[in-house]
Every structure is written in C-alpha cells, then in structure tokens.
N, CA, C and O atoms as a MOPAC input file, in Angstrom:
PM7 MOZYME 1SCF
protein

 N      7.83400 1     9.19400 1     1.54500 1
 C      7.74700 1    10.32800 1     2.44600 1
 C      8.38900 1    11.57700 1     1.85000 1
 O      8.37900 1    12.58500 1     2.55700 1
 N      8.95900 1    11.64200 1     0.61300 1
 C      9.53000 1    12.79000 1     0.09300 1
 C      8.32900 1    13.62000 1    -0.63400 1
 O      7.29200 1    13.08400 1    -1.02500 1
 N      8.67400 1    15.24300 1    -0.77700 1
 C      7.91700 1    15.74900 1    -1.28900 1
 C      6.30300 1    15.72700 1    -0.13300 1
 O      6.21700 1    15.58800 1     1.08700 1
 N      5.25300 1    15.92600 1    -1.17400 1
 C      4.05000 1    16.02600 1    -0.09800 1
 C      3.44400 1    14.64300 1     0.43500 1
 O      3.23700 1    13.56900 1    -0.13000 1
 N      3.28900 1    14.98500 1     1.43300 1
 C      2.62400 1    13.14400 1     1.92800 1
 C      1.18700 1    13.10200 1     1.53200 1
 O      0.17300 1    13.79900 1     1.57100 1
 N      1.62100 1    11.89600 1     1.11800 1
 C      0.67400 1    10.89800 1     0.84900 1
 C     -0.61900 1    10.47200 1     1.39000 1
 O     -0.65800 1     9.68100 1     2.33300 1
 N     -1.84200 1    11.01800 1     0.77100 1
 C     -2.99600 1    10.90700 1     1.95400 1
 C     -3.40800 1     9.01900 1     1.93800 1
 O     -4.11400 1     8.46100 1     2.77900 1
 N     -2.89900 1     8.51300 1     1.03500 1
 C     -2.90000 1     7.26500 1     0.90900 1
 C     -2.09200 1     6.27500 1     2.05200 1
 O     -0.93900 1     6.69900 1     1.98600 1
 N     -2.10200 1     5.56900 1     2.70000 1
 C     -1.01300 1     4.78400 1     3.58900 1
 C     -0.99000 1     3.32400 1     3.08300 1
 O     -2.00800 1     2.67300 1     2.84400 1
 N      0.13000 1     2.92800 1     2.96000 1
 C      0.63400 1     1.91200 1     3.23400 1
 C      0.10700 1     0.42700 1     4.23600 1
 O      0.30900 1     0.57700 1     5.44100 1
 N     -0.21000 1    -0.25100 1     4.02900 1
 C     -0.70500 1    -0.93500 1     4.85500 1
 C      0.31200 1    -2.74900 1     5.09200 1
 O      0.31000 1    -3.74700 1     4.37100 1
 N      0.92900 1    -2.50100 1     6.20300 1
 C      2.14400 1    -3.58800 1     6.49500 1
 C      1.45700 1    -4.28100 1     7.38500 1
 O      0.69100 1    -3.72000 1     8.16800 1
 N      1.66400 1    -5.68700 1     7.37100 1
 C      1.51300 1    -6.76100 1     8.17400 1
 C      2.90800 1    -6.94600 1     9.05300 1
 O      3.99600 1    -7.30300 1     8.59900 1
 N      2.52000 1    -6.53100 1    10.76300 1
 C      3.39600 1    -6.36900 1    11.63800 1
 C      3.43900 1    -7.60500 1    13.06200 1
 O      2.47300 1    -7.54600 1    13.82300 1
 N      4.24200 1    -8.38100 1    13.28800 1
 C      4.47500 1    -9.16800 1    14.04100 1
 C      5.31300 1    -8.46100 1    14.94200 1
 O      6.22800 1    -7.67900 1    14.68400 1
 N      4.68100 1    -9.01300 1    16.51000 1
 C      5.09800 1    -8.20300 1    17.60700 1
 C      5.23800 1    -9.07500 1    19.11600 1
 O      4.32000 1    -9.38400 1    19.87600 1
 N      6.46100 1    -9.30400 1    19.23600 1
 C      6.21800 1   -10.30600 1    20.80400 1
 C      5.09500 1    -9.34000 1    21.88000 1
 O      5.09000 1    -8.12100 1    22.05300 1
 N      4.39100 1   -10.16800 1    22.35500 1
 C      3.14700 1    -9.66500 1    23.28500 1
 C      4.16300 1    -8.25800 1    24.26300 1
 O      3.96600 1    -7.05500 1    24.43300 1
 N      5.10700 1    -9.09800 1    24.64700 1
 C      6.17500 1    -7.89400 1    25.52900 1
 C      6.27700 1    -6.55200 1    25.22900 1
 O      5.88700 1    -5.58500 1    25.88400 1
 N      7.09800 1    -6.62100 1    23.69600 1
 C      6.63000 1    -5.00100 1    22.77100 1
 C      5.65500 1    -4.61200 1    22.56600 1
 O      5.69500 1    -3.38400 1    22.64100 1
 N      4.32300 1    -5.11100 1    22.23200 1
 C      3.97100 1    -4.42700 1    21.98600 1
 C      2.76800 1    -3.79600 1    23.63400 1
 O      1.89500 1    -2.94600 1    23.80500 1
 N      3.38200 1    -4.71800 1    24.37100 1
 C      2.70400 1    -4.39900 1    25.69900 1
 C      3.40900 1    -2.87300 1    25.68500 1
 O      2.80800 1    -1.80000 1    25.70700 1
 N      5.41500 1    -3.17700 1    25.62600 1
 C      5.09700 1    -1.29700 1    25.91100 1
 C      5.57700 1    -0.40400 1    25.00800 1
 O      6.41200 1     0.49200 1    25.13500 1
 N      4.80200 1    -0.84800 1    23.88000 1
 C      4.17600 1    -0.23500 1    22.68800 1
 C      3.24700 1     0.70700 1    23.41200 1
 O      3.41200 1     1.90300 1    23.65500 1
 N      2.50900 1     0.13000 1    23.62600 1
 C      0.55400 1     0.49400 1    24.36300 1
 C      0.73000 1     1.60500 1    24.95200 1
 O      0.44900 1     2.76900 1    24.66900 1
 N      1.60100 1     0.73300 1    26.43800 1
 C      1.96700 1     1.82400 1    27.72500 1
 C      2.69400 1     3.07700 1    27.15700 1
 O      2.40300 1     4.17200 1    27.63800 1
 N      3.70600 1     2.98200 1    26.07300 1
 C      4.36600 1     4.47200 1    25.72200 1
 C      2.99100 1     5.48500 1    24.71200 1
 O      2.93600 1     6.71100 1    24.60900 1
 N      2.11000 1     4.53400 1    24.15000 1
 C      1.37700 1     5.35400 1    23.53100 1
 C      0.14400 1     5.72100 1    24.17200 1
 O     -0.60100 1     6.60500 1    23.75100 1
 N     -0.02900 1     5.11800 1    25.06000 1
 C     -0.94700 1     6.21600 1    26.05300 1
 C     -1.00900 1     6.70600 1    26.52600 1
 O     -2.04900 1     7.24900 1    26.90000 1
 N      1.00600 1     7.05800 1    27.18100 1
 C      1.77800 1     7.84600 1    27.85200 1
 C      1.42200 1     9.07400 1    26.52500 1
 O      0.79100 1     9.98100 1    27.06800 1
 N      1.55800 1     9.29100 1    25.47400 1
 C      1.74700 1    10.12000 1    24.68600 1
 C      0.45400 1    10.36800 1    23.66300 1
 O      0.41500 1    10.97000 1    22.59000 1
 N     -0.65800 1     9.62800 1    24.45700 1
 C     -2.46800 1    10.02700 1    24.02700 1
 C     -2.26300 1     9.60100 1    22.63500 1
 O     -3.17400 1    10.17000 1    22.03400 1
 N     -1.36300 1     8.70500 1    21.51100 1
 C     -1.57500 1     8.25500 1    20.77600 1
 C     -2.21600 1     6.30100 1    20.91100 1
 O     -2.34200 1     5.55300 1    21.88000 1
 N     -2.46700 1     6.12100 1    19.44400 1
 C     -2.84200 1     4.85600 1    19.37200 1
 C     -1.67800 1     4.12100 1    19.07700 1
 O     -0.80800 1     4.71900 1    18.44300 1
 N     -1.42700 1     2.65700 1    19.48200 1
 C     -0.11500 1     1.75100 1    18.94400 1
 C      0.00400 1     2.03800 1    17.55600 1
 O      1.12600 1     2.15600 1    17.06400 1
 N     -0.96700 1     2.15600 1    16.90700 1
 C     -0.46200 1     2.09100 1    15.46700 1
 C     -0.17500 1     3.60700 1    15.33300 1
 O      0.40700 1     3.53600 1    14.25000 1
 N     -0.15400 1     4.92400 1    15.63400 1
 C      0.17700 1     5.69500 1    15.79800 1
 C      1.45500 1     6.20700 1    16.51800 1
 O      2.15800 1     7.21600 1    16.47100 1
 N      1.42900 1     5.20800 1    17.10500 1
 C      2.79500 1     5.53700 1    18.37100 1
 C      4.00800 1     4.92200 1    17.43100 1
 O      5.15100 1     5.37800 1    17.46000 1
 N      3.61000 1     3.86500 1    16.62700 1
 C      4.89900 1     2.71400 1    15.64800 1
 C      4.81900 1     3.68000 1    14.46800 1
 O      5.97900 1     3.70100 1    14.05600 1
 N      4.02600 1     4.56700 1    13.62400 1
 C      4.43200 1     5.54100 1    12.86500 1
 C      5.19100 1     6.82000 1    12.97500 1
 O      6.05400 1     7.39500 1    12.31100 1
 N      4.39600 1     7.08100 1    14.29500 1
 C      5.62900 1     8.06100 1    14.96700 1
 C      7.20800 1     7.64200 1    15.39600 1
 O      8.14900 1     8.38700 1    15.12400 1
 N      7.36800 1     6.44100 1    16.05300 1
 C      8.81100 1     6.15100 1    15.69400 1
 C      9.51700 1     5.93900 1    14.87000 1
 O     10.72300 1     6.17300 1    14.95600 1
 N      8.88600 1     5.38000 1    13.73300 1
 C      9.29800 1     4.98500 1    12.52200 1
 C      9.65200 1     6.28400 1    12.00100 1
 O     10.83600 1     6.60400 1    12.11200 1
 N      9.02800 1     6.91900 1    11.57300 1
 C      9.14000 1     8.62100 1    11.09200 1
 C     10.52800 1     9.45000 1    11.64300 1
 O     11.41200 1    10.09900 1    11.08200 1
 N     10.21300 1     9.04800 1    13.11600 1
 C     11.40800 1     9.94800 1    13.48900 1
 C     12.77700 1     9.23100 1    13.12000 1
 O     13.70400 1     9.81400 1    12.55800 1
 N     12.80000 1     7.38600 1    13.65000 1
 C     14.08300 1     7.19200 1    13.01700 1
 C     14.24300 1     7.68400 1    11.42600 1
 O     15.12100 1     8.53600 1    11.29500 1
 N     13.72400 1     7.39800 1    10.49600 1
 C     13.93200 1     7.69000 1     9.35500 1
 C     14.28500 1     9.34700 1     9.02700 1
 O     15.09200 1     9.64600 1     8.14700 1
 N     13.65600 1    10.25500 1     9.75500 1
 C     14.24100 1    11.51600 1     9.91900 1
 C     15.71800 1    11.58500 1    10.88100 1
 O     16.58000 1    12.35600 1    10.46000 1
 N     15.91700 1    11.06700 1    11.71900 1
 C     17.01600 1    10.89200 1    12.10400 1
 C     18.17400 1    10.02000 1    11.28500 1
 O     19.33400 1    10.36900 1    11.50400 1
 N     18.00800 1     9.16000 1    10.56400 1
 C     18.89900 1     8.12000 1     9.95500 1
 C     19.17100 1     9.26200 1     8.36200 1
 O     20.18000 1     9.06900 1     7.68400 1
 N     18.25900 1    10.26000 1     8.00200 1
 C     18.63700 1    11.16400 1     7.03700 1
 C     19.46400 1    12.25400 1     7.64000 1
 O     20.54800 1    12.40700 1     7.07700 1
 N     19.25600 1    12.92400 1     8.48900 1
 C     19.94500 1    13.66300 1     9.30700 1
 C     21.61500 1    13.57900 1     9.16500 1
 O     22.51700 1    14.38700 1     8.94300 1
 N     21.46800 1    11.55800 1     9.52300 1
 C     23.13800 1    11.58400 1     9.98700 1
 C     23.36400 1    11.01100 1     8.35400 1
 O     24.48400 1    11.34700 1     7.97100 1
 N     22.70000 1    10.34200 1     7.44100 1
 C     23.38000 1    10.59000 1     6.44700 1
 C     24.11800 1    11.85600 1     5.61500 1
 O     24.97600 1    11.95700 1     4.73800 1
 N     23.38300 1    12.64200 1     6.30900 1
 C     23.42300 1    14.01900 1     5.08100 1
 C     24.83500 1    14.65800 1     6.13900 1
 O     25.80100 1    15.24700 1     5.65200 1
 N     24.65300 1    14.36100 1     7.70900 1
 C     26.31300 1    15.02500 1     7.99200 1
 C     27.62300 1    14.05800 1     7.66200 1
 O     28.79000 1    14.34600 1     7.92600 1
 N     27.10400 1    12.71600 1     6.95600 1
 C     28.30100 1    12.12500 1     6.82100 1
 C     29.10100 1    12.44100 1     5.31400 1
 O     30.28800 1    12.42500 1     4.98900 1
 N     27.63500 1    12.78000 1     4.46600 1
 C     28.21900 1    13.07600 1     3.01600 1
 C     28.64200 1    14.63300 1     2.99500 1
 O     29.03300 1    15.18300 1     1.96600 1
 N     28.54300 1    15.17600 1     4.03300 1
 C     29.50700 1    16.67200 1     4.02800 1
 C     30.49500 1    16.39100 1     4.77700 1
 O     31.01800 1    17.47400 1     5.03800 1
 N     31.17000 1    15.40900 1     5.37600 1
 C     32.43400 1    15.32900 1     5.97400 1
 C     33.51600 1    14.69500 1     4.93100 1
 O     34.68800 1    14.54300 1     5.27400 1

C-alpha cells in the first residue's frame, strides 16, 4: 500500500464464522458497499490507523 496503489490485488483465502460475516453483510449494506469491499475498507483503515499511532509513538 505504499507509494501508488496497486491496480493489481491480492487475492486471500478468508474464513469467517457465519455470525461475522452475517454482520459483515448488514454493516456493508448499511454503507452500499459489498462484504468484500466493506473487509478492505476496514482493513485499510486499521492499517492507516495502526501507522498513525506508530508514527506518534516514534516522536515521543
């Protein structure tokens, strides 16, 4: 994800109790995306968030 993205993707084999990904579904149709859209979008943001708090821990 550094630099320009990748028009290429990644393709992961994902195991999911029926439960998650039930509200997997329900949050991504709350938000007009697809599950597999809705699990890239979280993924993305933690990983933008988990850089975030690295980068304020290496300036403290």
């Amino acid at each position: 994800m550094e630099g320009k993205e990748q028009k290429t993707k990644k393709q992961v084999p994902l195991r999911l109790s029926t439960a998650l990904y039930n509200e997997l579904a329900a949050w991504a149709e709350d938000e007009f995306r697809s599950v597999n859209g809705q699990i890239e979008y979280l993924l993305t943001e933690a990983v933008k968030k988990r850089k975030g708090t690295d980068t304020k821990e290496k300036k403290e």
